[in-house]
C-alpha positions, 0 to 999 in steps of 0.5 A: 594818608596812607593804609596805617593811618587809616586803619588808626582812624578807623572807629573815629569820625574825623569832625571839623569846625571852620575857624575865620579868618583872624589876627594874621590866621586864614580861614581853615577848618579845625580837625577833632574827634569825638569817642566813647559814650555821650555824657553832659559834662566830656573831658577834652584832653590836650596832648603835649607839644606844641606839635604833638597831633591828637588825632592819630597818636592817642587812638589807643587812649581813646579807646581806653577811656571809651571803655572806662565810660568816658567821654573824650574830645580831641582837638588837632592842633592848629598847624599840625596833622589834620589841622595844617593847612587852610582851606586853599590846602596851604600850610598855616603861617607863622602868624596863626601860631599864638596861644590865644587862638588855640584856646578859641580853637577849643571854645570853638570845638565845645559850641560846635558840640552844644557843651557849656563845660568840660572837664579839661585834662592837659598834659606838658604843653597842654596843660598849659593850654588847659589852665590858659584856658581856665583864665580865659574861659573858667565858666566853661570849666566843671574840673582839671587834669594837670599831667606834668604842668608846665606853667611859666618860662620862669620854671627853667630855674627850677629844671635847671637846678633839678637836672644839675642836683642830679647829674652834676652836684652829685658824687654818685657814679653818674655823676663822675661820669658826667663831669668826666665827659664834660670836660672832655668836650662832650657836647653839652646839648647831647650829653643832656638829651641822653642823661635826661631821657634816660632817666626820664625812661627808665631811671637812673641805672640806665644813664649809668649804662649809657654813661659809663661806658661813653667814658670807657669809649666803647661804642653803645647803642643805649647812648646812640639810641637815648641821643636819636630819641631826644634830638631836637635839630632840622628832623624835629620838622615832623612826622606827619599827622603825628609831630610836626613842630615846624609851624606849631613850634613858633608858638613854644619859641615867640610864647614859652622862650624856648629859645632862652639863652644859655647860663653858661653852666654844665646840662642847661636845659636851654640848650634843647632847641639851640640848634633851631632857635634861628628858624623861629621867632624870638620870646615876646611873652607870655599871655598870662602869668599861671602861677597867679591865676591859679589861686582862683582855679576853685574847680576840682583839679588833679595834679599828677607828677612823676617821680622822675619828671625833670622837664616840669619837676615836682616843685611845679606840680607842688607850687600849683596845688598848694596855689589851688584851692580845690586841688589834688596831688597824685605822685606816680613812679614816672617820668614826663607825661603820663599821657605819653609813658603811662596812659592807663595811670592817666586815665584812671586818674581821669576817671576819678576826677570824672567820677567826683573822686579825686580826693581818693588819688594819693591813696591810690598811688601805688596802685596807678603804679602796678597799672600796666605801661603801655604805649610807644614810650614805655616800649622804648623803655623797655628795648633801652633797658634790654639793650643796656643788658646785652650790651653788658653795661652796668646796670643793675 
């Protein structure tokens, strides 16, 4: 592990737990960590994925959170960064990669820490771990963060009609353009990456920039940069102890069908992992059916949802708390994943759950949003938006 990603590590003991040999997984030892001041109830917070590492990228969140007096566990995915290989040091096979063993892999990590119960905070994919977790544990379960829930294959209907309502149905500027590209031949699965970053990032003037100036064929490296940032092809391997999707990413293809086919219409959201789909497994199903167990999540849950969020649209976060009993809705000017493009938002949130106070989150929604951005998403936001600026595209 080289000089940086020690120095990232560097307040934090690495832990690990041996899990057994099982259903298809060698014996390995799971990585996780630890931080802030010890409490009798933590929260384990699972990051995004599958292939996002929880140990090196999230330090600055940790401290964050250690600073608010919280008590947070992490646990490196099985397959990815600290947790990749068994104990022979070879890589973990396909056939360790389900959902149902990285929820044991969380049991696991709370015996090992003497824990009865947690609070359980989950961002995208990891909010699906989180409430796949509730089901299969709920005793162990004190309270809920949903960031950005992910909850069924079945949601694709609704990215769908949510990316198309917005970048195609429209008569707006945007929307002209895309048509216009379209049928130019544009390649949809680009054309996709860039619209839906770009508004995810920022908003909708910087798909405008990136946009229009496509259709005037000047060069722009606002589309350049939304289309490398987005790529889902052979590079999505990894960057290790940080995102490594080749073996964690079995799990979003044989569990979550990220290899869905195609409907044959403009900006399907199924294009996003094509180009890969033939190096994974194909769908089998999903372990549970979330939307109907969560009438039984009678914990206290916050649900946060970003305004332009179009990988877990509003609807979702809407559908889980009115299905849950005891839950909060917290709506932030955002795009997918606070964790990841607001993580202070995030973890004030959590505080407020920790604290008993997540009733108090809608009327604190204007507040989370003057919270300084932070982290390598908003970065990126920001040197797209300047380079739309220099660039002279029309964004306003």
């Amino acid at each position: 592990m080289g000089v940086g990603l020690m120095r990232d590590v560097r307040d934090q003991v690495i832990r690990r737990v041996q899990r057994p040999a099982v259903q298809g997984s060698p014996e390995f030892g799971l990585a996780y960590v630890r931080t802030g001041p010890r409490r009798a109830i933590p929260t384990l917070v699972v990051p995004g994925g599958p292939g996002l590492a929880s140990i090196v990228p999230y330090g600055s969140v940790r401290r964050q959170a250690a600073a608010d007096g919280l008590d947070v566990i992490m646990v490196e995915h099985r397959g990815v960064g600290f947790s990749r290989a068994d104990v022979t040091g070879v890589d973990l096979p396909e056939s360790a990669m389900w959902v149902d063993l990285v929820l044991d892999d969380i049991a696991a990590v709370l015996d090992q820490e003497g824990i009865a119960a947690a609070y359980i905070a989950g961002s995208s994919y990891g909010s699906y771990l989180a409430s796949s977790f509730a089901v299969k544990y709920p005793e162990r379960v004190a309270g809920m963060l949903l960031d950005s829930a992910l909850q069924s294959t079945k949601d694709l209907a609704l990215e769908r009609e949510e990316i198309r309502r917005l970048f195609w149905e429209t008569g707006s500027p945007v929307g002209q353009c895309v048509r216009e590209l379209t049928a130019r031949g544009e390649d949809q699965r680009v054309l996709l990456d860039v619209v839906r970053s770009g508004y995810e990032l920022s908003g909708m003037p910087l798909v405008e920039s990136a946009v229009s100036r496509k259709v005037a064929d000047r060069f722009d490296p606002v589309w350049q940069g939304l289309a490398l940032y987005a790529a889902r092809d052979e590079s999505i391997a990894g960057i290790p102890y940080f995102y490594e999707f080749e073996r964690a990413g079995t799990i979003g293809f044989r569990e979550l069908n990220y290899g869905a086919v195609p409907d044959g219409l403009p900006l399907d959201p199924a294009l996003t992992y094509a180009r890969i789909a033939d190096r994974f497994p194909s769908f089998e199903g999903e372990l549970f059916d979330l939307p109907a167990e969560t009438s039984g999540f009678d914990w206290p849950m916050v649900v946060l949802s970003g305004t332009r969020d179009v990988r877990t649209p509003p609807a979702i976060a809407e559908r889980t708390v009115a299905l849950a009993p005891n839950a909060t809705l917290a709506r932030i000017e955002n795009g997918h994943s606070a964790l990841d493009s607001h993580p202070v938002a995030f973890v004030k949130a959590l505080k407020l759950l920790v604290t008993g106070q997540s009733r108090r989150l809608p009327g604190l929604e204007n507040e989370l949003n003057r919270l300084p951005r932070r982290g390598l998403t908003a970065d990126l936001a920001k040197a797209m938006e300047l380079l739309a600026k220099t660039s002279r595209s029309p964004i306003r």
